[in-house]
N, C-alpha and C positions, 0 to 999 in steps of 0.2 A: 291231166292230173288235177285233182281236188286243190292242191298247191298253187296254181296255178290261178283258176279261177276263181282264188280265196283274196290272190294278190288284188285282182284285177276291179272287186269290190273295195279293197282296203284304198285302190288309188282313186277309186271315184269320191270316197268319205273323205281321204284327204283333201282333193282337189278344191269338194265342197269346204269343207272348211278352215278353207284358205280364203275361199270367195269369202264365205262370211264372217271372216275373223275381222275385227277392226285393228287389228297388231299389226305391225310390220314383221314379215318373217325371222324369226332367228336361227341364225345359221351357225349356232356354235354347238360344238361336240359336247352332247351332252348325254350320249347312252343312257339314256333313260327310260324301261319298260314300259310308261304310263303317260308318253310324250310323241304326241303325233307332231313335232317338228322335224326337216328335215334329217337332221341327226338324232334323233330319239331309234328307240329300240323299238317302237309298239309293235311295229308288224311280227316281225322276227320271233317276239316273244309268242304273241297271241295267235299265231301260225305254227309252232312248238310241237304241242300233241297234233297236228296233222303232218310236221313233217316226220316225227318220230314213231306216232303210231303208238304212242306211250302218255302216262300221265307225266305233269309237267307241275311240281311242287315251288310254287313261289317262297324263298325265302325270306321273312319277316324279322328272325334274328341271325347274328354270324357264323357261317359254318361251323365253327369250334363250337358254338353252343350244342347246335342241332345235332353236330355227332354226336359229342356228349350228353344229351339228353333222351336221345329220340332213336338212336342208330344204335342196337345192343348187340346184330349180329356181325357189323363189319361192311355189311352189303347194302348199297344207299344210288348205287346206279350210272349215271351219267352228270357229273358237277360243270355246269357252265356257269361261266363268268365274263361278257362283254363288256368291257371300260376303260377308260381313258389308262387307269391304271388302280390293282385294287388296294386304294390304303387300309381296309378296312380288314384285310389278309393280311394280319402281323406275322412275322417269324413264329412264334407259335401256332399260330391257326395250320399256315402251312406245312408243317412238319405234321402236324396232327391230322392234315387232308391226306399228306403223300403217308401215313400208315396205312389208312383203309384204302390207296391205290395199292400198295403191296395185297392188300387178301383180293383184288381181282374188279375191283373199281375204275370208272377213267374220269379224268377230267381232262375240261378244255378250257381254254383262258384264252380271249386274247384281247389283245394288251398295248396300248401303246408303249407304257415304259413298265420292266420288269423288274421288280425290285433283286436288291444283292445278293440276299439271304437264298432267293430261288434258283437265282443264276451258278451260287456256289455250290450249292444242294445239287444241283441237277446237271453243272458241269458245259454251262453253254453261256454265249457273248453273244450281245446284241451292237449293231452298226447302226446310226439314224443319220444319214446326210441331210435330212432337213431338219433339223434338232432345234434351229434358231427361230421357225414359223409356228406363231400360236394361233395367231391372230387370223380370224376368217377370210382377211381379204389374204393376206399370205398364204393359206392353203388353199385357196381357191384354184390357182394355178396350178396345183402339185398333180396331173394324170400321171396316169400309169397302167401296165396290163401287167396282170396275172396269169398261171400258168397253173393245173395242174397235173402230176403225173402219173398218175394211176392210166394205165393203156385205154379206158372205158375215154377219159377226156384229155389225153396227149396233145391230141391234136385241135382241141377248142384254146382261144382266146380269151380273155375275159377282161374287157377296157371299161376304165372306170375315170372321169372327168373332171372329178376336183376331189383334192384332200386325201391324197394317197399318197403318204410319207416313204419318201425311199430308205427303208427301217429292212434291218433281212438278217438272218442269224450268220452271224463274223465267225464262229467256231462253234463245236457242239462233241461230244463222245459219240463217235461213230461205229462204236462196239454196241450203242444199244439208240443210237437214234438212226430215225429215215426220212427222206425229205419227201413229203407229201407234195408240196407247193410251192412253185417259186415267183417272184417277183424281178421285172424288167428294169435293171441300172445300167445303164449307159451301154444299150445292148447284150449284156451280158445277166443270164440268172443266176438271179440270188434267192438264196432258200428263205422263204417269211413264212412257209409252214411246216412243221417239222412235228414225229411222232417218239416220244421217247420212251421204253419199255420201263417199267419200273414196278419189279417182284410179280405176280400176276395180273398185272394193272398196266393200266399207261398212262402216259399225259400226251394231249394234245396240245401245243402252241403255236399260235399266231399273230403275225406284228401289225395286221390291218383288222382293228374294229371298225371303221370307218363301213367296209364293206356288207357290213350286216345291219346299216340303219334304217332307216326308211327311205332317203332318197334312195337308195342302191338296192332294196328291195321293188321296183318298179321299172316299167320301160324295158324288161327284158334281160335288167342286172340282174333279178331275182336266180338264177339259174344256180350264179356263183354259191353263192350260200347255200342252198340247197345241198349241193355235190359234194362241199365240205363239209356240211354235216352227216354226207351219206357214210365218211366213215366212220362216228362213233357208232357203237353197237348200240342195238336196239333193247331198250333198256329206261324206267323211270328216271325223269330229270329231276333234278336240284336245282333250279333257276338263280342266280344270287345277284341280287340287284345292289348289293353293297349300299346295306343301310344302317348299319349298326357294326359298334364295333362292339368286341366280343367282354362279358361279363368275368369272365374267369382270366382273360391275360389282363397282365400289368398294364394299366393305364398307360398311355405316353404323357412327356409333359405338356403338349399343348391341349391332351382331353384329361388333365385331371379336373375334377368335378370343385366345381367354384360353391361357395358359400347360396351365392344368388338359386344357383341350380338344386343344391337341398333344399331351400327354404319354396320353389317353386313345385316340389313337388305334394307337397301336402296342402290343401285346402287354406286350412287352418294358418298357417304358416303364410303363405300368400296374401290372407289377409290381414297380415299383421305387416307381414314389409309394406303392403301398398299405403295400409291407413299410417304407418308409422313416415314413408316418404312424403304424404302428401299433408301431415303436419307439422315435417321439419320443414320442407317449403313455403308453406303457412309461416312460420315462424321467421324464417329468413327475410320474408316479404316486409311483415307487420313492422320487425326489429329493424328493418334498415330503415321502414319510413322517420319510424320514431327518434329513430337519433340525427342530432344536428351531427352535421361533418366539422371535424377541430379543425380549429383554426389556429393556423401555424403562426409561432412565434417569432416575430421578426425579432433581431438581435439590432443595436441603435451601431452604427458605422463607430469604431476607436479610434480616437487620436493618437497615430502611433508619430509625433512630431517628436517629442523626447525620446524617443525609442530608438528614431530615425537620426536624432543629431546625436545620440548617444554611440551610435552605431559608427556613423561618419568619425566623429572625434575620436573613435578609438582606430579606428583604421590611421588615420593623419600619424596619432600616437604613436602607433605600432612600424607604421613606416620613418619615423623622426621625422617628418616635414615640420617644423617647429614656425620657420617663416609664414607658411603655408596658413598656422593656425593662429601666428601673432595677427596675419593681415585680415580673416574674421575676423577677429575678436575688435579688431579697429574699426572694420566697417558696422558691425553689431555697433560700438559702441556709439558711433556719428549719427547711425538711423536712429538709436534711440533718444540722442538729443536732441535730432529733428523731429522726433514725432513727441518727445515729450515735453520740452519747453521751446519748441516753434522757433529756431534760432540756425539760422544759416551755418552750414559746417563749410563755406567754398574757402573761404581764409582764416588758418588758426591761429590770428595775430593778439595781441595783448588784449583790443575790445569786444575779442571774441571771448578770451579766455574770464574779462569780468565779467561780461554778462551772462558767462555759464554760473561760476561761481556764485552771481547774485540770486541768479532764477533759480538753482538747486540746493541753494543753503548750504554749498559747500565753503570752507574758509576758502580764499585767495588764493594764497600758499601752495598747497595740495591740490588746487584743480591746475596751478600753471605746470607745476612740477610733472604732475597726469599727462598734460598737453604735450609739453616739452618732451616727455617717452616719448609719447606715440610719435611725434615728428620726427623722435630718432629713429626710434623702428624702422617707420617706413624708407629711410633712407638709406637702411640696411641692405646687402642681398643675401643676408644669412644671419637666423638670431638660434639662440642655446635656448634649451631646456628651462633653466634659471627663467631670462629673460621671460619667458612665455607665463612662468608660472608669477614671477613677479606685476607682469601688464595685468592679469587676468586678476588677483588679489587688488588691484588699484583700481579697477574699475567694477568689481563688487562691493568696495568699499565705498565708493562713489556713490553707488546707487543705492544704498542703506541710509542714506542722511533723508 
């Protein structure tokens, strides 16, 4: 077959340009019509009209447009869509694609994950035992064989190496679905292709994209793909590369359109944001050269010593230690006549007591009488209120001369 010996060209161009790519391979699923890596679509796509025997319509905007705009009689042919999943098929698009399967259209999806809205619509559950592998070295590992069962390939095989998610349809309405294909889990098939009738139309779904990339179109995989495409009818395709989401449904909120994206689409306007960014940046620059950085105000340290014995003395107060605050006020008073007329405090006998009196101008009298307290105090173990408030008057008065 022409199919065949189309593949057999596509792998020598791959092969070749892998020799000369200076990239390291990448090996992530990336369904992409326009991507000779090994998970890219190229082959599959650009092999279309030979394996259909049909024209083969790349779409450039979202189905829901293209029905809408370009589809007047209902009839638009065979809709495929291979990818990872299609976000770009809102709940609206989809209700709007399964009308025109009712007038006698088919589509085929397949899909790693199926959105809700289809599931409920269409009345089927999807199983993924590998649900927790994204990552290329995790699916690396994931083989698996397929199955299908049309009597023409009962009895073929179809073993596939890496990246084949044990994904298979968990329930389905079996008043209008039939199991085309199944998938091997743990010895046991499981349906991962499945044909559901819907009004004069149908849908075809399948849970392995994987199977139709370019590594799986080569070496002899090629066969699988084929055969499942033998059952859509022969009829123009709708290619849908999932590139755009649709003009007419509601926005979602992560694609509502930003300020930046208006202003990018007009010439005019683009040049206004840029010259306007790269003058505020200009100005950021210039203005921070220009300014000296403030220089903070140090605050000078406070003497909180009054504050501090203010504090203390009320506490002593509060609690009545009156002894407590007579025997300060005695020791205050001795440092201070040691530090102020230089005079030994160790014995408070009479020639202690004149030579204070002579050196502080105080009369005789009143400095012995001063003296004579305190030696009574101190030989207290308990003085009154009075007392405290009387010492403390006789030695402020003291120190006023």
């Amino acid at each position: 077959m022409s199919f065949f010996t189309n593949i057999k060209t596509y792998l020598i161009l791959i092969i070749l340009f892998s020799l000369t790519s200076c990239n390291k391979t990448d090996w992530h699923e990336n369904f992409k019509e326009k991507n000779k890596s090994p998970f890219g679509t190229y082959i599959v796509y650009n092999e279309a009209e030979t394996l259909f025997g049909k024209n083969v319509h790349y779409l450039k905007e979202n189905i829901y447009d293209y029905l809408f705009e370009n589809v007047k009689d209902n009839n638009f042919g065979n809709y495929i869509c291979i990818k990872s999943d299609a976000t770009k098929l809102d709940s609206d698009g989809e209700d709007y694609l399964l009308d025109h399967v009712k007038s006698g259209n088919t589509v085929f999806l397949s899909l790693n994950y199926f959105d809700e809205h289809l599931k409920d619509t269409l009345k089927f559950t999807t199983k993924n035992l590998d649900q927790n592998a994204f990552t290329p070295e995790d699916l690396k590992v994931l083989k698996g064989t397929l199955y299908l069962e049309n009597k023409v390939f009962k009895n073929e095989t179809y073993t596939f190496d890496r990246n084949i998610r044990k994904q298979y349809f968990d329930t389905y309405n079996t008043n209008n679905t039939i199991v085309l294909g199944t998938l091997d889990v743990a010895g046991k098939k499981q349906p991962n292709f499945i044909k559901i009738y819907y009004g004069e139309g149908a849908i075809y779904l399948h849970t392995n994209p994987v199977v139709f990339t370019n590594f799986n179109m080569i070496n002899g995989r090629e066969a699988y793909a084929e055969h499942v495409f033998s059952y859509l009818p022969s009829a123009d395709i709708l290619w849908d590369p999932q590139i755009k989401s649709s003009k007419y449904s509601p926005p979602k909120d992560d694609d509502q359109e930003s300020i930046f994206k208006f202003f990018l689409q007009h010439s005019t306007l683009t040049w206004f944001l840029a010259v306007s960014s790269i003058g505020l940046l200009l100005f950021m620059v210039f203005n921070a050269r220009r300014k000296q950085r403030a220089i903070p105000i140090i605050k000078p340290l406070q003497n909180s010593t009054v504050e501090f014995t203010q504090t203390i003395s009320n506490l002593y107060l509060k609690e009545e230690d009156h002894k407590n605050l007579v025997d300060k006020k005695i020791a205050y008073f001795l440092e201070k006549v040691r530090e102020k007329y230089l005079i030994s405090t160790t014995n408070l006998n009479s020639q202690f007591i004149q030579n204070l009196a002579l050196k502080s101008n105080n009369d005789l009298q009143s400095t012995k009488y001063l003296i004579h307290t305190i030696i009574d105090l101190n030989k207290k173990y308990d003085c009154s209120e009075n007392e405290l408030i009387i010492l403390n008057k006789m030695i402020e008065n003291f120190f006023k001369i």
